[in-house]
C-alpha positions in Angstrom: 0.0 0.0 0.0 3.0 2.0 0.4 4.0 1.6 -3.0 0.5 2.7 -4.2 1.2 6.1 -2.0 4.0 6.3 -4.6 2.8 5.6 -7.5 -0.1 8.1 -7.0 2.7 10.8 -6.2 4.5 9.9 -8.8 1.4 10.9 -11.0 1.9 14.2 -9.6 5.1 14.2 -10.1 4.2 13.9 -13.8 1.8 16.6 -13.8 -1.1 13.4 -14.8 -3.0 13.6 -11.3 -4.0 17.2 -12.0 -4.5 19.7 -14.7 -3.5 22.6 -11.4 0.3 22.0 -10.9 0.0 23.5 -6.8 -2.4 21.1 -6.8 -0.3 17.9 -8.3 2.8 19.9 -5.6 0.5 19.6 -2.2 -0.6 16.2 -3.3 3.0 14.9 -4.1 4.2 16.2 -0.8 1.7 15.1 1.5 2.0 11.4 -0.5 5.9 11.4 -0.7 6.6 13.0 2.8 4.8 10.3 4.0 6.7 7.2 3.1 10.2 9.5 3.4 10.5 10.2 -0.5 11.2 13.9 -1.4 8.7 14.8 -3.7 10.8 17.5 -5.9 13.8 16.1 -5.9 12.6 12.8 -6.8 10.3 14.2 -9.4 12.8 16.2 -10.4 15.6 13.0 -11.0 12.9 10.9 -12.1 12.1 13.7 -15.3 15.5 13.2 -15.9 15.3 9.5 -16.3 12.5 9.5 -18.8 13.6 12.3 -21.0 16.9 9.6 -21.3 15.7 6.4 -20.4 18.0 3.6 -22.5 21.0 5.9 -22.7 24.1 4.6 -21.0 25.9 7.6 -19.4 22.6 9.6 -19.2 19.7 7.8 -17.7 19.2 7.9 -14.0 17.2 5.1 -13.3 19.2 1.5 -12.5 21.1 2.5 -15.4 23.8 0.4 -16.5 27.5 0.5 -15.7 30.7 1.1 -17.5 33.2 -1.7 -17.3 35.3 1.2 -16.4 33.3 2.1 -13.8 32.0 -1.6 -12.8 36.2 -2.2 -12.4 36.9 0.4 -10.0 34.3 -1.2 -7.5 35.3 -3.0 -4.5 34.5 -5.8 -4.0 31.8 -5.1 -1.4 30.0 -2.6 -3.3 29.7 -5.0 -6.6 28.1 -7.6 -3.9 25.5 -5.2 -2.7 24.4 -4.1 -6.1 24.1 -7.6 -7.2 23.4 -10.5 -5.1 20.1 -10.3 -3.3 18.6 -9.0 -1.0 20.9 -6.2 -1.1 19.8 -4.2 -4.4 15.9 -4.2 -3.1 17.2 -2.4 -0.1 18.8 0.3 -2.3 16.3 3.3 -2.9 17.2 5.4 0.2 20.6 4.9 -0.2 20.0 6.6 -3.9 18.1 9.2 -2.6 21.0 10.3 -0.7 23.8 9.0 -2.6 22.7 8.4 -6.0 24.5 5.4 -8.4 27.7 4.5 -8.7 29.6 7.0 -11.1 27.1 9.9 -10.0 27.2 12.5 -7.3 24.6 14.5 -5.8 21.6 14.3 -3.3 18.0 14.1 -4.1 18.1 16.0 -0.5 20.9 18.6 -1.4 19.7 22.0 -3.3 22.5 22.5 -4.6 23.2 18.9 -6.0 23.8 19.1 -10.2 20.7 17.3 -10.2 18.7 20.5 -10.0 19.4 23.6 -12.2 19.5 27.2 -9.8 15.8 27.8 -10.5 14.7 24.2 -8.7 16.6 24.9 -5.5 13.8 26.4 -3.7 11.2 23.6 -4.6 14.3 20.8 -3.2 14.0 22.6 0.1 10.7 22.5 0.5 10.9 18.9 -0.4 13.7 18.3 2.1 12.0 20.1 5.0 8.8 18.4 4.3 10.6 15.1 4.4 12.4 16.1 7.8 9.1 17.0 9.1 8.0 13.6 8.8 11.0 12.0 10.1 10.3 14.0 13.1 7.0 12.6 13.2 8.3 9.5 12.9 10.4 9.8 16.0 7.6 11.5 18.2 5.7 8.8 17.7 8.6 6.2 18.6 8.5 8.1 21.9 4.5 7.8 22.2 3.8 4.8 21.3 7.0 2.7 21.8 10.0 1.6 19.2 8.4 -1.8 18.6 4.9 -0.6 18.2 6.5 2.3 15.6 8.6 -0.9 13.7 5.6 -3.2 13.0 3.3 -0.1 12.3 5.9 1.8 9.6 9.0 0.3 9.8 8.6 -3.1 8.5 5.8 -1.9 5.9 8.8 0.9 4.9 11.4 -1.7 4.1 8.5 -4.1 2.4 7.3 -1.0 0.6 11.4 -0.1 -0.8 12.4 -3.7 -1.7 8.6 -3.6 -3.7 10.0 0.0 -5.4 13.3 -1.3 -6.0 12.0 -4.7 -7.8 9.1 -3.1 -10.2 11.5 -0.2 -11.2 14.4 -3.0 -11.9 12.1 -5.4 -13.3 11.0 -2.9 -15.3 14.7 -2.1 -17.6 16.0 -5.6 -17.0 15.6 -9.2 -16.9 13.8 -10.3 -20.6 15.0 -13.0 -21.9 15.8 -11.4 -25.1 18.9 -8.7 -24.3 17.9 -5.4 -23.8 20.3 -2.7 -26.2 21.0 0.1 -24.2 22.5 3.3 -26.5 25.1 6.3 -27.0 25.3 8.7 -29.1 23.6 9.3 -32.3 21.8 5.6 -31.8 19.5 7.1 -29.2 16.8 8.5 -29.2 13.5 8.7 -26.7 11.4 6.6 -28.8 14.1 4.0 -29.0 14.8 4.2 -24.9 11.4 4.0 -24.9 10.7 0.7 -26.6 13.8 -1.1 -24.3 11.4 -0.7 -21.1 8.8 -3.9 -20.6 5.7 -4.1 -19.0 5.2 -6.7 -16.4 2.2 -8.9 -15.2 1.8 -8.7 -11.1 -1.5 -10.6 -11.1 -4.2 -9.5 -8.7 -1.4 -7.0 -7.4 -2.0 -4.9 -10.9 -4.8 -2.9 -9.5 -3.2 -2.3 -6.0 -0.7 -0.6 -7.5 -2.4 1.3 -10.2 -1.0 -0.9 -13.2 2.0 0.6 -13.0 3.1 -2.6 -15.0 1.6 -1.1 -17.8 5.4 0.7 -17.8 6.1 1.1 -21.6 3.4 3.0 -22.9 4.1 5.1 -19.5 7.5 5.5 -20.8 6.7 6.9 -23.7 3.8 8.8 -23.0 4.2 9.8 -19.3 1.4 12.5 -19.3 -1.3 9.3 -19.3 -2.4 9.2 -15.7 -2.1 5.6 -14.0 -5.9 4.7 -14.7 -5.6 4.7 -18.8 -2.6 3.0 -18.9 -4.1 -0.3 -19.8 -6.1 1.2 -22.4 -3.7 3.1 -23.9 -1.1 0.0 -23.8 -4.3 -1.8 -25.5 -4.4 0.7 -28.2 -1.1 0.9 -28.8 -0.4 -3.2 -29.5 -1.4 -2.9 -32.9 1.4 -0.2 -33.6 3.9 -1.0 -31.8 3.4 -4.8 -33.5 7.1 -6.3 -33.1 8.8 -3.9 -31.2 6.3 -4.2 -28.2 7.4 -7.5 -25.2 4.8 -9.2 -24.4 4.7 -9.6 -20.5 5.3 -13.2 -19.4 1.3 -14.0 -17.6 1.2 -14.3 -14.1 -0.4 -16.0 -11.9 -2.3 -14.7 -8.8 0.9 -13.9 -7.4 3.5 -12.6 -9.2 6.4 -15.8 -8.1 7.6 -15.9 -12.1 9.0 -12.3 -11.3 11.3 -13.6 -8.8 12.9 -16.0 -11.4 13.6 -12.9 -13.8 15.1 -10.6 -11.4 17.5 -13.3 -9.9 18.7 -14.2 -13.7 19.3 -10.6 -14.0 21.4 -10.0 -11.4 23.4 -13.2 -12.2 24.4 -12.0 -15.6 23.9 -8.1 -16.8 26.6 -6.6 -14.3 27.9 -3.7 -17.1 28.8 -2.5 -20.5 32.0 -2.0 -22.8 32.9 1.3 -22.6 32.7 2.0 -26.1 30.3 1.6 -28.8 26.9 3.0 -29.4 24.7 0.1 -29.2 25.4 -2.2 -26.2 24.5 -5.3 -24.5 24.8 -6.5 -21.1 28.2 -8.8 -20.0 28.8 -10.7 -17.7 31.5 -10.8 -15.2 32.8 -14.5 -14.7 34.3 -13.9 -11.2 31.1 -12.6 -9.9 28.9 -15.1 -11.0 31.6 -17.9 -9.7 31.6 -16.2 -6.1 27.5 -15.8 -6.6 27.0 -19.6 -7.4 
């Protein structure tokens, strides 16, 4: 239920929940505050991962690394990135940190995720968030740690390892391999077309069909509750270039299967060429098995 919180934000966050954008900004806030996501300068990172979703050095989202990049690693951080559980536990450690090759704060102002002119909305974003985290601690003191740890804690974790699966599951894991692009070989509509949509059973309408994820990509204005239409209209023209999601069952177990292949095998890119594929490195994958 967390994660439907989000996903409603994150409407807001695309300007779909409203045609009134204060109105999409109080919404966000009181949503996003409330499961410890700042609104702004999540939105704000999140814009920047669709307008270059599929590109190598420019994407934000669970992008993929440079061998380069993958290389200069230790050892530890290549194990938390890629043998579960420790990439579902990753979202607030973005928020603050961001990936691997990236600086900035989703908290900081002055972060070069935000331009001058955005600096004021990340504060408001950040206060709103440390508002609730005061909350949060008030009420430790009220009602007891434990009580606080079943009631928010546990559904907070549960809520980040859900965000940090769909998003994943959502640029990775087909069993065809995904191109990811440089250069003059992207472009949106071709980012666009390497997302996938993903079945989550009777989970879909929990969470706002947020599996519906390609047709979002491409058309992000399209508020959650015409995604499914739109992705229906859209079959016939996308023909071979549309995935068809694998059917699930009434839970969503086949998911689990995808994400752990994933994270056995597409661990970074060559650092050259314009079209590029997932690789493989041998010695994790040993030390994995």
């Amino acid at each position: 239920m967390f994660w439907a919180l989000f996903v409603l934000g994150h409407d807001c966050g695309h300007g779909s929940f409203s045609n009134d954008p204060k109105l999409n900004s109080v919404v966000g806030h009181l949503l996003h505050s409330s499961i410890l996501v700042p609104y702004h300068g999540w939105r704000i990172s999140h814009r920047t991962h669709h307008q270059n979703h599929g590109h190598v050095e420019n994407d934000e989202s669970w992008h993929p690394l440079s061998e380069k990049i993958y290389r200069s690693l230790d050892t530890l951080t290549r194990t938390l990135r890629f043998i579960l559980p420790f990439p579902m536990l990753a979202f607030p450690f973005y928020l603050w940190n961001r990936s691997p090759g990236k600086s900035g704060s989703h908290f900081d102002p002055s972060s070069d995720l935000f331009v001058p002119t955005e600096r004021k909305d990340v504060i408001t974003s950040t206060l709103s968030w440390t508002a609730m985290a005061a909350i949060l601690v008030g009420l430790g003191f009220t009602m007891g740690p434990m009580q606080l740890l079943k009631l928010y804690g546990i559904p907070y974790w549960i809520f980040v390892m859900w965000l940090d699966g769909v998003t994943y599951l959502h640029h990775h894991g087909h069993e065809e391999k995904l191109p990811w692009y440089r250069g003059k070989e992207w472009s949106y509509l071709r980012g666009g077309l390497t997302t996938l949509d993903r079945d989550y059973g009777w989970i879909n309408n929990i969470h706002h069909d947020i599996g519906t994820h390609v047709i979002h990509h491409l058309f992000p204005q399209i508020p959650h509750y015409h995604l499914v239409e739109a992705t229906e209209a859209a079959r016939p023209v996308l023909g071979k270039y549309y995935r068809e999601p694998e059917q699930s069952g009434p839970l969503p177990f086949h998911l689990v299967g995808s994400l752990m292949r994933s994270l056995k095998k597409d661990h970074y890119v060559s650092d050259t060429g314009d079209v590029v594929y997932y690789q493989t490195d041998p010695e994790l994958k040993k030390n994995d098995s």
